[in-house]
Structure formats: structure tokens, C-alpha cells
C-alpha positions as CSV (number, residue, x, y, z in Angstrom):
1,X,35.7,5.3,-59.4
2,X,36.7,4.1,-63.0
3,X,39.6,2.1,-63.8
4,X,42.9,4.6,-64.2
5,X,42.5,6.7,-67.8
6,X,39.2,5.5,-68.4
7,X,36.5,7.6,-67.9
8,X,33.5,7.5,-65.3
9,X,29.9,8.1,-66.5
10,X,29.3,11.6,-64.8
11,X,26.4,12.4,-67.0
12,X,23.4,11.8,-64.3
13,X,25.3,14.1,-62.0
14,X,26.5,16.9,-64.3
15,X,22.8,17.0,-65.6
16,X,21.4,17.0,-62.1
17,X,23.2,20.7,-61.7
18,X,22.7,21.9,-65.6
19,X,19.1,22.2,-64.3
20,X,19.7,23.7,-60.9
21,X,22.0,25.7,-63.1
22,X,19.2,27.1,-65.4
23,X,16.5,27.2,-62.8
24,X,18.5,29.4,-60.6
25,X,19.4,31.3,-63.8
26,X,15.9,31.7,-64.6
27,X,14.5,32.9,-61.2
28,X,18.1,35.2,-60.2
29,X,19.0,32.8,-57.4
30,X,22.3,34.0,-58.0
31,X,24.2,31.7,-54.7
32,X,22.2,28.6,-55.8
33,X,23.7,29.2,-59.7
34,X,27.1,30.0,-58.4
35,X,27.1,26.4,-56.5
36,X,25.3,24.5,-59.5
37,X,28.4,25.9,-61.9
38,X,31.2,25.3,-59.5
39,X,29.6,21.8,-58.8
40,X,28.9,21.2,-62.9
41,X,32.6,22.0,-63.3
42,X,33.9,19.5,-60.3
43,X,31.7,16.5,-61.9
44,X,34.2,16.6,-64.9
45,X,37.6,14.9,-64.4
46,X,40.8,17.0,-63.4
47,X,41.7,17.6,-66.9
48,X,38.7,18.6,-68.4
49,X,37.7,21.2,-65.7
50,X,37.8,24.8,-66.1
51,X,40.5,27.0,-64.1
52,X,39.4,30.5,-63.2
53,X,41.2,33.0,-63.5
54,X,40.4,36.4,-65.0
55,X,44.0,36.9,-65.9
56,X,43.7,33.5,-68.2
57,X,40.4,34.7,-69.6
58,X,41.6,37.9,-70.8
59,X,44.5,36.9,-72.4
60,X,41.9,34.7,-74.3
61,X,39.9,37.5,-76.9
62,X,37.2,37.0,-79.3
63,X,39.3,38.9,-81.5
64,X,43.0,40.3,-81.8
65,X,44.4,43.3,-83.5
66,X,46.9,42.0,-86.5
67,X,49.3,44.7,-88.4
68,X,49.3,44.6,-92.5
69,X,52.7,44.6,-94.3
70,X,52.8,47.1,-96.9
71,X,54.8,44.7,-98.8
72,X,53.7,41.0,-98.7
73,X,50.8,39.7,-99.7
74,X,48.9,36.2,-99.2
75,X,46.1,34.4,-101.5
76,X,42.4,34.5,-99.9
77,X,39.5,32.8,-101.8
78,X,36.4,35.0,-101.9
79,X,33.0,33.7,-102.3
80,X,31.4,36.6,-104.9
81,X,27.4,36.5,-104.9
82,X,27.0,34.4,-101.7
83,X,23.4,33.0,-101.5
84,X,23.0,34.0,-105.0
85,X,22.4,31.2,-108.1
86,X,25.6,32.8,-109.6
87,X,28.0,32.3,-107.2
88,X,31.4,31.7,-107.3
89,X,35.0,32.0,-105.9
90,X,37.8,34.0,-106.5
91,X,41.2,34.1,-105.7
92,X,42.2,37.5,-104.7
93,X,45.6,39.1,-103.1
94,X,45.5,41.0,-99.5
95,X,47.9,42.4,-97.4
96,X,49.8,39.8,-95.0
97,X,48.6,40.5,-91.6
98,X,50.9,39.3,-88.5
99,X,49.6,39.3,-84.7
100,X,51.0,41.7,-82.6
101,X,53.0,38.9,-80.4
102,X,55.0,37.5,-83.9
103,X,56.4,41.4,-84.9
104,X,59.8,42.7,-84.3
105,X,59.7,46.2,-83.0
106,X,62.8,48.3,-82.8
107,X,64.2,51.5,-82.5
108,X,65.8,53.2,-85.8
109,X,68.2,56.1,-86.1
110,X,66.6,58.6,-88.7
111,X,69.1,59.7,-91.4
112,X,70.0,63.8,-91.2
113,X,67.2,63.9,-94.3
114,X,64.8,62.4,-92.8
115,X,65.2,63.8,-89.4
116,X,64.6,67.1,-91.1
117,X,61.6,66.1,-93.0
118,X,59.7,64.4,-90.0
119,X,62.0,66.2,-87.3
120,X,62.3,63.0,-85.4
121,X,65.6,61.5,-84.9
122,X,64.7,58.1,-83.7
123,X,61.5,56.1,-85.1
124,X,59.9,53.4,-84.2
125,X,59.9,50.5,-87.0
126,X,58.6,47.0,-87.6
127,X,59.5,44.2,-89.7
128,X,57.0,41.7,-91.2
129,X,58.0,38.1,-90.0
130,X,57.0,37.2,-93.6
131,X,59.2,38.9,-95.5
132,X,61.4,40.9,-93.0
133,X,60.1,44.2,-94.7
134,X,61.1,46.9,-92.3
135,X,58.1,50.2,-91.8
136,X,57.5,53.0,-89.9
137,X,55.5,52.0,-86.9
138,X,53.3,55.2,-87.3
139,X,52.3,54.3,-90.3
140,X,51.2,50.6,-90.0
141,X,47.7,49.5,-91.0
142,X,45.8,47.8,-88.4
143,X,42.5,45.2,-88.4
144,X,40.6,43.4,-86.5
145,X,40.7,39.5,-86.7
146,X,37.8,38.1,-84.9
147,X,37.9,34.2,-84.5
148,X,35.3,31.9,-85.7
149,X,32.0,31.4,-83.2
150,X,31.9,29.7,-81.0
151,X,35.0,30.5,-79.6
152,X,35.9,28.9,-76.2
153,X,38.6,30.2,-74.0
154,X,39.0,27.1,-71.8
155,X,38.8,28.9,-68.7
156,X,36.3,31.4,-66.6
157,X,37.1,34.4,-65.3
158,X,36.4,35.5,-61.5
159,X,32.7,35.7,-60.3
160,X,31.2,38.9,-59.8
161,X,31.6,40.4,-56.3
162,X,29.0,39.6,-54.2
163,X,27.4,42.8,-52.7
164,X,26.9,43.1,-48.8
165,X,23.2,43.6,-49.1
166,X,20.1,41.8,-50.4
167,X,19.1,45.1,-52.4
168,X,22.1,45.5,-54.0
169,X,22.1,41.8,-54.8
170,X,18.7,42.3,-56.7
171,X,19.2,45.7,-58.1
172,X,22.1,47.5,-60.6
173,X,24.5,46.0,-62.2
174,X,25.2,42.7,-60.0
175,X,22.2,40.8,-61.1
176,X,23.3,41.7,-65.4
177,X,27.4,41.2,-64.2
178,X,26.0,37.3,-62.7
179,X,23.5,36.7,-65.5
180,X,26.6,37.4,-67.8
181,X,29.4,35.3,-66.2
182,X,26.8,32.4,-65.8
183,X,25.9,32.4,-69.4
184,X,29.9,32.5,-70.3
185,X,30.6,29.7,-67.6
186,X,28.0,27.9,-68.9
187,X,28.9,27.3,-72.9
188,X,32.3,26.8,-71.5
189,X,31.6,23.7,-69.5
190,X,29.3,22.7,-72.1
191,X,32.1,22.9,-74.3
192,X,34.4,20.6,-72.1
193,X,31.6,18.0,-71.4
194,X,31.4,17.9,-75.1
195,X,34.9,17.4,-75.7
196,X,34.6,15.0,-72.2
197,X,31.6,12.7,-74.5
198,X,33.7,12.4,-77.4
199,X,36.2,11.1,-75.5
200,X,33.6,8.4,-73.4
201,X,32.6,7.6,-76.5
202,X,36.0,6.4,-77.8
203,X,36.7,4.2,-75.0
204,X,33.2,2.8,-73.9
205,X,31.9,2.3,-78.1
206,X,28.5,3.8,-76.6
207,X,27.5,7.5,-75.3
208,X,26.8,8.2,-71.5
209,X,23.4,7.8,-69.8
210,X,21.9,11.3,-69.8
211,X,23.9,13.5,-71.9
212,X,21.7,15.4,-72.5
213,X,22.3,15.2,-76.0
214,X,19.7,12.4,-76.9
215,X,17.0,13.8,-80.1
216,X,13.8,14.4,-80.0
217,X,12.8,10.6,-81.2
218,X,15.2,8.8,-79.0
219,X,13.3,10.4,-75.4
């Protein structure tokens, strides 16, 4: 055990289960890559360990749905002939979008006209947090924002439920559903042992043992 706020060397040890990790990946040993995971995860100090929780890892999406003001608009550069020995920027004007959680929604009383033209007395409306423009709910524009890759949720959800026979355990989805949360609980440990390095780094002025992260020349 390190002195208090400085960190340990855990590479030799978090290694040790990457490959147990892989090889049991590789060969469908899905028990022995469950304990390799669990076992990468408790090398790391408290803080930089993953908490699982399929509650957490939903709330965490590669992408979110955002609503566009009819209104508003905000400056995006666009890169015109990308790749191309002509290329160039451009500032162009788009729709504001806001997420979902930032908009106002509310209830609104529809005038005698309007209730006529639409017969609806009460809509549903929703004002831009840009530039409090209020609109018709039913009319909003929607898109998808997807969030740069890699994009790390910081967590893991659940593992797969393990079924009560070895058949089942070999066969249908189980063996794709462990495949698939071991490659996702993988990159995210990666991720934290990454951010974990960085942080060795600052406080030792040199990088662990076995990172794993040496190049080709330096083995």
C-alpha cells in the first residue's frame, strides 16, 4: 500500500487479468472472463473503478434526441470538399437544437379560433431555452445528436444472466449477450486505467511497469 493520494503501481496485476480477460474471451470461457473483468476493475483504486448498474448505463446513450427551434439559430462551421485539394470552411446558420432535459413543456389554452381550426382546446407547447420562443409541441423538429467515439459511460451495466444449463450457456443468445458486455466492460476499464496512467504519471514523473502501452521499439 502507497502513501495516502498517491497512487500504487497496479499495472503487473491489471495486466495479469487483461490476458485471462482476452483468452477467456477468445475460447467463450464465459465464468473465467466474468472473474478476469470484475478482478481488472478491483486492481484500480476506489475512485477510478467502474460501478454497475444498468440503470446508470442507460441513462448514459451514445446519442440523444435534441428538439430545433423554429426561431433561433446558431453558427456551425462546415468543412465543404473534405479530402479534396479544394477544401474549405464555411460558416453556415442551423436551427438551435436543445436536449430534451433543458425544454420547458407546458400546457396552453387554445383561443376560440384556433380551437376551431385544430379542434383542440388545450395544446401542448414548448419554449426554446435560447430564446424563450414558445411552439406547438406537435410540430417540433427532432434529430439525433450522436456524441463523439469513443464515448465512455463510466460505468457497466448488469452481466448477462447466467443460464441453468451448460447448453444453454454455449448456445443462443447467452454466448453473443457475454461476448457483448465483455467487449463494453472492457474499453471502459481501459478507459479508467488510461485516465488512472495519466494520473501515475503526474505524480511518479515516469509511467508504470507494464502498461501495456510500451511501442513496438521499446519491448
Amino acid at each position: 500500500m502507497g502513501k495516502a493520494g498517491v497512487l500504487p503501481d497496479l499495472s503487473t496485476t491489471f495486466v495479469y487479468w487483461r490476458k485471462k480477460y482476452i483468452d477467456a474471451l477468445e475460447s467463450g470461457q464465459w465464468d473465467v472472463m466474468s472473474l478476469a473483468l470484475h478482478n481488472m476493475n478491483g486492481t484500480l483504486e476506489a475512485e477510478y473503478r467502474l460501478p454497475i448498474s444498468t440503470e446508470d448505463w442507460n441513462k448514459q446513450k451514445d446519442s440523444e434526441i435534441v428538439w430545433k427551434c423554429n426561431e433561433c439559430t446558431t453558427t456551425e462551421t462546415k468543412v465543404i470538399n473534405e479530402g479534396e485539394d479544394d477544401q474549405y470552411t464555411k460558416e453556415i446558420q442551423v436551427p438551435t437544437v436543445s436536449k430534451r432535459d433543458d425544454i420547458k413543456v407546458f400546457d396552453q389554452y387554445s383561443s376560440q379560433v384556433v380551437t376551431v381550426l385544430i379542434d383542440q382546446k388545450v395544446r401542448k407547447m414548448w419554449q426554446c431555452p435560447s430564446c424563450d420562443n414558445i411552439s406547438s409541441v406537435a410540430d417540433v423538429k427532432t434529430a439525433e445528436m450522436k456524441f463523439e467515439a469513443p464515448h465512455f459511460r463510466g460505468c457497466i451495466y448488469d452481466e448477462p444472466q447466467r443460464p441453468p444449463t451448460g447448453l444453454m450457456r454455449r448456445r443462443g443468445i447467452y454466448p453473443a449477450s457475454m461476448r457483448k458486455w465483455g467487449t463494453a466492460f472492457s474499453k471502459e476499464l481501459e478507459h479508467k486505467l488510461a485516465l488512472y496512467r495519466m494520473e501515475y504519471i503526474s505524480q511518479h514523473g515516469h509511467d508504470m511497469a507494464d502498461s501495456g502501452y510500451q511501442d513496438e521499439g521499446d519491448k
